[in-house]
C-alpha positions as a Python dict, from the first residue, in 0.01 Angstrom:
ca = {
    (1, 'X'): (0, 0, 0),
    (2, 'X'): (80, -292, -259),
    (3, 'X'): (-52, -607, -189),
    (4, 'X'): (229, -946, -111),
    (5, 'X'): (276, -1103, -453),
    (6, 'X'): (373, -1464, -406),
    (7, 'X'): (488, -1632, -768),
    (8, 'X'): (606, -1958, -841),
    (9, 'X'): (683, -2000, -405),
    (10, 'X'): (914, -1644, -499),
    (11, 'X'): (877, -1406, -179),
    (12, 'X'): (816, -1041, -242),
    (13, 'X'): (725, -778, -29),
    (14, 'X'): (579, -443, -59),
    (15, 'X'): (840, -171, -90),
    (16, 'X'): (606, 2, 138),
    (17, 'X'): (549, -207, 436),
    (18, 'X'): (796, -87, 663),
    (19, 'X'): (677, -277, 956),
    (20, 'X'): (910, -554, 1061),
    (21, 'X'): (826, -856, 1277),
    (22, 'X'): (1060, -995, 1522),
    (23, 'X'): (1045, -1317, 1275),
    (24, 'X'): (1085, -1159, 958),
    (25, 'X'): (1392, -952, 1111),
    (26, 'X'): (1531, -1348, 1214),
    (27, 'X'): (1519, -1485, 896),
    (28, 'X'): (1673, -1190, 672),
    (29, 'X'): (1960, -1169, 972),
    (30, 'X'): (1972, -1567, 918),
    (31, 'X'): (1968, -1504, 516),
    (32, 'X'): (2255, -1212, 537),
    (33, 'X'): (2496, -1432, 722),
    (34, 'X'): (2414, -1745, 508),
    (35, 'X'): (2520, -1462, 224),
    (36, 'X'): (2791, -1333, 413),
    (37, 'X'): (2980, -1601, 424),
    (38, 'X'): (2954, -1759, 69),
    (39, 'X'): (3081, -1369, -26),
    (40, 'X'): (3427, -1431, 211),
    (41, 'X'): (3568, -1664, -64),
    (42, 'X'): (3526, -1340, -278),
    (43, 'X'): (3785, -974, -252),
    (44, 'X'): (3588, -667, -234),
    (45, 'X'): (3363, -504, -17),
    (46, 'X'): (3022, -643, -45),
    (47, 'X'): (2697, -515, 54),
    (48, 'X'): (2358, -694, 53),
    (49, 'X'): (2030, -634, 69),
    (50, 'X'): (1778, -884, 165),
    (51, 'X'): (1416, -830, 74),
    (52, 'X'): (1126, -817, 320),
    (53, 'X'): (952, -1109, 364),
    (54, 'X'): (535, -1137, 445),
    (55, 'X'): (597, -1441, 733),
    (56, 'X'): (242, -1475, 751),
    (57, 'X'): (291, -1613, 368),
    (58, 'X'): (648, -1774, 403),
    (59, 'X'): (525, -2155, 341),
    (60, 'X'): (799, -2234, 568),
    (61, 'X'): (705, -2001, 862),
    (62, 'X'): (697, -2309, 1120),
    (63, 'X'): (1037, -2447, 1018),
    (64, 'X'): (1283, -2463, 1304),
    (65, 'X'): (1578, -2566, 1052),
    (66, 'X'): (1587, -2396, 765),
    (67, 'X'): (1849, -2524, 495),
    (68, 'X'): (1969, -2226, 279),
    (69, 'X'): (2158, -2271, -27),
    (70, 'X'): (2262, -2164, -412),
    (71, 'X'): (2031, -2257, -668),
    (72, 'X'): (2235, -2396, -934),
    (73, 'X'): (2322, -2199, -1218),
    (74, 'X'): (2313, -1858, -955),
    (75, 'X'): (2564, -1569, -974),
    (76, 'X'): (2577, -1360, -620),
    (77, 'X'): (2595, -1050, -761),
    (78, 'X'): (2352, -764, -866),
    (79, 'X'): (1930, -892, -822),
    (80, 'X'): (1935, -1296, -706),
    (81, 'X'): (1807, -1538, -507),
    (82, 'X'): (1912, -1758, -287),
    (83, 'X'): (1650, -2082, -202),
    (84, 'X'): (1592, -2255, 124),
    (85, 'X'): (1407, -2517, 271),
    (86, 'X'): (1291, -2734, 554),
    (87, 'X'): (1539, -2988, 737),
    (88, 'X'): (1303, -3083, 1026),
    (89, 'X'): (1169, -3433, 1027),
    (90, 'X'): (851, -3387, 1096),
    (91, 'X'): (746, -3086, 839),
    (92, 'X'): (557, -3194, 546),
    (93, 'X'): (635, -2943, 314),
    (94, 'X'): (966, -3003, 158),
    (95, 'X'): (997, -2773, -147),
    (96, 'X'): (1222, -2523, -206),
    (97, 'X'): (1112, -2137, -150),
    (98, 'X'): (1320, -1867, -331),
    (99, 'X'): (1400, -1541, -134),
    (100, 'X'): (1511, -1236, -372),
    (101, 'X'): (1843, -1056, -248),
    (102, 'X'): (2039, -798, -404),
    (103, 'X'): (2381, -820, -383),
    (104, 'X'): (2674, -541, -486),
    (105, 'X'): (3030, -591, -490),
    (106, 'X'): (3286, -280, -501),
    (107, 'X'): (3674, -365, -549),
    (108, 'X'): (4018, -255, -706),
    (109, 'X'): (4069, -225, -1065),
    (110, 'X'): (4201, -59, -1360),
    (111, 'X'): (4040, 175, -1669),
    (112, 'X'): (4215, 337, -1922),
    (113, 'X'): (4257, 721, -1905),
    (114, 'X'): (4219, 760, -2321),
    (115, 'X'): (4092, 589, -2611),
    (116, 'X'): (4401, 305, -2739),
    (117, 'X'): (4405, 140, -3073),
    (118, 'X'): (4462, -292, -3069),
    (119, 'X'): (4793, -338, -3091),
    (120, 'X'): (4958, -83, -2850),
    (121, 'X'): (5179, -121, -2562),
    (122, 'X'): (5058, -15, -2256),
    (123, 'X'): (5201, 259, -2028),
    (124, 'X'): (5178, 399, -1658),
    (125, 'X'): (5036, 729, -1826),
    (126, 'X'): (4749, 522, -2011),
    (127, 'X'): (4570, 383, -1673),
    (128, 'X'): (4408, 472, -1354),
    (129, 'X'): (4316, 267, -1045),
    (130, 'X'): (3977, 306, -933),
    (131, 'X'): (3749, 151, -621),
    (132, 'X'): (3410, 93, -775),
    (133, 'X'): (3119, -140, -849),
    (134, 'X'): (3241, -454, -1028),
    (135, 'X'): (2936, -494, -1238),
    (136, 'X'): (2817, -836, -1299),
    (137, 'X'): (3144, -1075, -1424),
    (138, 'X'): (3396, -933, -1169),
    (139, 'X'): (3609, -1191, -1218),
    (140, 'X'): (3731, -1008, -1577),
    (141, 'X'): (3841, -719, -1460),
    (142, 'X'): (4249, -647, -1400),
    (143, 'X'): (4338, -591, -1014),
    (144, 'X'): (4693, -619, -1077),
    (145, 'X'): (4903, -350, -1255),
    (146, 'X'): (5162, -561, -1336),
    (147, 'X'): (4932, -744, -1584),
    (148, 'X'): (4882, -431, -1756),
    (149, 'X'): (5137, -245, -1806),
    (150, 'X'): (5382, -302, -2099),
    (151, 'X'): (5166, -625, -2234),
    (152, 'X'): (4984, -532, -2599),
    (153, 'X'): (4606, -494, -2626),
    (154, 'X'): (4438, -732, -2831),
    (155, 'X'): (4147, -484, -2905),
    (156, 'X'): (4017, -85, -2892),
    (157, 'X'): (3979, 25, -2549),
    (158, 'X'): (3737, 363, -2506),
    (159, 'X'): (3861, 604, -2249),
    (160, 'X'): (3699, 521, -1881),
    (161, 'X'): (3648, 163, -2018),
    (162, 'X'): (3776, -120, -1751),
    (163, 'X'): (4071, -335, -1881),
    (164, 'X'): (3913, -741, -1914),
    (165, 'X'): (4145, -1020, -1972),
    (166, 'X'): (4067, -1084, -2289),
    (167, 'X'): (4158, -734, -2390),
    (168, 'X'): (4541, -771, -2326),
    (169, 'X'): (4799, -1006, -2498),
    (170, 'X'): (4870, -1227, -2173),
    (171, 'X'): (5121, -1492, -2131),
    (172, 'X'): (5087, -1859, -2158),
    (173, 'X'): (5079, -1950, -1736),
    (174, 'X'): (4920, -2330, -1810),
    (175, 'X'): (5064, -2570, -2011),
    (176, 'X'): (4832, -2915, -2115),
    (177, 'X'): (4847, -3216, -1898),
    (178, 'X'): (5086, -2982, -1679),
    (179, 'X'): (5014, -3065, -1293),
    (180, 'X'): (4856, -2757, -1118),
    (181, 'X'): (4818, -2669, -789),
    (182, 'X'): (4489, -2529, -694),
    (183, 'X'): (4317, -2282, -450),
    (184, 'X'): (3973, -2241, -346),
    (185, 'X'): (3869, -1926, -154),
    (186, 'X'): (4046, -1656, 40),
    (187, 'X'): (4160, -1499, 369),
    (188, 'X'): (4039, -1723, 652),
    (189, 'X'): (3834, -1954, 423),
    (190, 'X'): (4146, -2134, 162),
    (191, 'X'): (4175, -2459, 61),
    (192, 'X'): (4430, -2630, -182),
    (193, 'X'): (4471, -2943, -345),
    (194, 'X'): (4647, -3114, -707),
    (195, 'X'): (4541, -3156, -1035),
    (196, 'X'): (4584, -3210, -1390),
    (197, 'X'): (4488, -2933, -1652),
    (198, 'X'): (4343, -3029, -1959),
    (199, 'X'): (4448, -2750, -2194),
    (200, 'X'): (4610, -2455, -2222),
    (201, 'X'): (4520, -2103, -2079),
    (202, 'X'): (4656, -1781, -2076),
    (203, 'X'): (4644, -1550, -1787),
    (204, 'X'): (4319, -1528, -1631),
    (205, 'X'): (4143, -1752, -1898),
    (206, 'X'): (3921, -2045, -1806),
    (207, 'X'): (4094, -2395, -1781),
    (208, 'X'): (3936, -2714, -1702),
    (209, 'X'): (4101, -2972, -1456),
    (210, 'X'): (4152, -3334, -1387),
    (211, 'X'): (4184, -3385, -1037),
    (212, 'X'): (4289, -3745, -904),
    (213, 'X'): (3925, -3855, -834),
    (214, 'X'): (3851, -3834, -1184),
    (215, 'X'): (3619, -3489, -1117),
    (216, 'X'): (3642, -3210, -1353),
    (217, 'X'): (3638, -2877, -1215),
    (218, 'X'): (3689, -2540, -1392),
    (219, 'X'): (3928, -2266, -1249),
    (220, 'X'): (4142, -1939, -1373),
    (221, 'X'): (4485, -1921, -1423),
    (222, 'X'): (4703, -1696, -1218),
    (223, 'X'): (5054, -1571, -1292),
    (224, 'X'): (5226, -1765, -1050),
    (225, 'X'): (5124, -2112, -1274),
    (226, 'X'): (4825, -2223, -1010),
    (227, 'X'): (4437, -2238, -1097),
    (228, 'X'): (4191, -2060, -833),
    (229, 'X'): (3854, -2204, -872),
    (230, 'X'): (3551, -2062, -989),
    (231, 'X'): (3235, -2027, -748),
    (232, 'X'): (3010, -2312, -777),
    (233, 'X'): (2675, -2312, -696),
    (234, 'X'): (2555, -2604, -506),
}
């Protein structure tokens, strides 16, 4: 069996040890819906995988409030962590421990069905819908059809390859200093408020935002002229 390998306060565990203790199995529940929840604000279906964890060697074993959250800088998606640490009063040790999770995300989107030289118009007959892993920048991929079809690629797609925002010739949706209403989340979990963009942005390109607190925050353009956020790491 391979021995626990503790790094740097990472957690890992033995691939091996299949023995679970009625702790361990609290804190990975714990972790999952910490993770579960972040992932609402995101379409797809998700699944994640937390890894085991040697409680005899979690420095925060005797913690009876842990504090999860995202390490800055963090994407959820394909091998992460998440950190945590101890909210209790009266524990000494307050740094941060790092528990590795893996994280997939499967949703909706488009490839083409043959190779297509830049400068093309696209047609029905040139794509396919598929239901499949994302990969690891999700938020390029086309979901909608109707931002495919009869715009101009920009670039040479290969056949199977995934149409990205930056391959199509998209429309101008933002305008500079335009006022922008903006969305945070989705299903249950939606917020909205009022900005001001600071520059111009095509369809599903990046755009950076004003708001009236004198925050900048960084979103992506949709079609209908409003900016949905980008996940932020706390």
């Amino acid at each position: 069996m391979k021995k626990i390998l503790i790094v740097g306060f990472f957690i890992f565990c033995s691939i091996n040890n299949f023995a679970i203790s009625k702790e361990e199995k609290t804190l990975q529940e714990e972790v999952h819906s910490f993770l579960k929840n972040e992932l609402s604000k995101i379409s797809g279906e998700k699944t994640i995988n937390v890894t085991n964890i040697n409680m005899e060697k979690f420095p925060l074993n005797e913690c009876k409030n842990l504090n999860f959250f995202i390490p800055k800088g963090t994407r959820l998606i394909g091998k992460t962590t998440i950190a945590t640490n101890c909210k209790d009063e009266n524990h000494t040790d307050k740094r941060n421990v790092f528990i590795p999770v893996e994280i997939s995300i499967k949703d909706k989107y488009f490839v083409s069905n043959k190779k297509i030289n830049a400068g093309q118009i696209i047609k029905e007959e040139d794509i396919e819908e598929i239901f499949d892993n994302v990969g690891f920048f999700p938020e390029q991929l086309i979901s909608d059809k109707k931002n495919i079809l009869g715009k101009k690629l920009t670039q040479q797609i290969r056949e199977r390859q995934p149409f990205k925002n930056n391959m199509i010739d998209l429309p101008i949706v933002i305008q500079y200093n335009q006022e922008i209403h903006i969305t945070h989340g989705s299903g249950n979990y939606k917020v909205s408020a009022r900005g001001k963009s600071m520059g111009v942005a095509k369809l599903g390109q990046e755009v950076k935002l004003k708001m009236p607190n004198g925050k900048v925050l960084t979103g992506i353009a949709q079609d209908d002229g409003s900016v949905k956020l980008k996940e932020k790491s706390e």
